[in-house]
N, C-alpha and C positions, 0 to 999 in steps of 0.2 A: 688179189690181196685187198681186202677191205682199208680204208684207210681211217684213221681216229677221228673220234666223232666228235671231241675238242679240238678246232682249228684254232693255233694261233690267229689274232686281230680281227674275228670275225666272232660278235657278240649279236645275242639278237635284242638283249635291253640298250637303252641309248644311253649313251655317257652322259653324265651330267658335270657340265663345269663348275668348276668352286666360285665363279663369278654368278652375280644373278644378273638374271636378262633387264636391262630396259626395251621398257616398249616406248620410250620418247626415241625422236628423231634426233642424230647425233651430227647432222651438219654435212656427212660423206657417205660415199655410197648410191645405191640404185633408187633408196623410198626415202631422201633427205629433201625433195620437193616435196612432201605426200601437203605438208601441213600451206607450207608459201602458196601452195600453186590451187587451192579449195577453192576460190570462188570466181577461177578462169569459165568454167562451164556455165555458170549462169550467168555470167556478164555478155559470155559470148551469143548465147540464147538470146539475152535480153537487148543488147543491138540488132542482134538479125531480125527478131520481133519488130523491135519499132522502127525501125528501116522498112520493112515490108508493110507495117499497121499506117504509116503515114505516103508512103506509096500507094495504097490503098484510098486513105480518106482524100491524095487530093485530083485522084479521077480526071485524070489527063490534063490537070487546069498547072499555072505557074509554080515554082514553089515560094509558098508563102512561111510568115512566120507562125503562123497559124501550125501549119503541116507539120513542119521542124518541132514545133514546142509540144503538139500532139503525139509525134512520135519518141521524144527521150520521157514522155510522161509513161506511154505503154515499154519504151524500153527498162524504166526503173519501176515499175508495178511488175512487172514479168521476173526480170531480174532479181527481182527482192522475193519475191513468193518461192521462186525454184531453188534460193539461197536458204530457206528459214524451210522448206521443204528438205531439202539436202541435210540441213545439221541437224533439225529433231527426227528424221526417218526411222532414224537407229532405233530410239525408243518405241515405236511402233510395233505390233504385230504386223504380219506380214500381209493381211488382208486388207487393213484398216491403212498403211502405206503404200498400198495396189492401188484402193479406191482414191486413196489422197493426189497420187500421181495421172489416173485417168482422170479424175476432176477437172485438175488443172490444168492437162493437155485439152480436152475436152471442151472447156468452157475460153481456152485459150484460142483455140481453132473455130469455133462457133462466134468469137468476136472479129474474128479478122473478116469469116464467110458472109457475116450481115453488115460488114463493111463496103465488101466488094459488088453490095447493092442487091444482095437477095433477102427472099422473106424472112422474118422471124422465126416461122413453122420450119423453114426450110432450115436456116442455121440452128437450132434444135437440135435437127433430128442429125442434121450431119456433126455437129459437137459431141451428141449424145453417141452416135454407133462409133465415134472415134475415140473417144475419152472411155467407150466401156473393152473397146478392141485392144488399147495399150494398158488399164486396168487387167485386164483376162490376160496378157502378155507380163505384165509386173508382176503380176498373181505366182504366174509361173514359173518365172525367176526368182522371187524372192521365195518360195515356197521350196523350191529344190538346192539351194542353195545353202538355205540356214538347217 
């Protein structure tokens, strides 16, 4: 016996409630950190940066205040880029915010590798095949995503 082909409580259009949605954050819940918690990622970037950039510049020698004041300078340049990075992204096509993200990894990693005492030619070419590697990977994330 076939059974009817109106189930009660099973609809295939979605209910809509007499309420409208906000999309602001309401304090409770699982996404009420989304907005406090924005610039944990780049802050954290931008210490591990200049901890490592000024580990780097002072090449086994004491630490100086030299060192120290080198590295929260690359911490808050690093910092600040991957922040103002982060909130205009949105606007972005998704090419033109691949390349803006490989740049920065790129030309980020190319300053630490001519720290650590290699050539110019050399830090180049390793900023360049790294910044165009996580480029071609953002590409592809933000390309199948939106």
């Amino acid at each position: 016996m076939a059974g009817h082909a109106a189930i009660p409580g099973r609809s295939r259009r979605p209910v809509r409630s007499s309420e409208p949605e906000s999309t602001e954050p309401t304090g409770s819940g699982a996404g009420s950190g989304v907005r406090r918690h924005r610039g944990i990622v780049p802050v954290v970037l931008g210490v591990v940066y200049g901890i490592y950039a000024s580990f780097l510049a002072r090449d086994a020698g004491p630490i100086t205040g030299w060192n120290v004041g080198f590295g929260v300078l690359c911490a808050v340049v690093v910092a600040a880029l991957c922040f103002l990075l982060g909130r205009t992204g949105g606007a972005l096509i998704p090419l033109v915010r691949a390349a803006a993200y490989g740049a920065l990894f790129g030309v980020a990693l190319g300053f630490l590798h001519s720290l650590a005492g290699n050539s110019i030619l050399d830090s180049v070419i390793v900023g360049g095949a790294a910044g165009a590697g996580l480029g071609a990977a953002a590409f592809y994330v933000f390309y199948t995503r939106e």
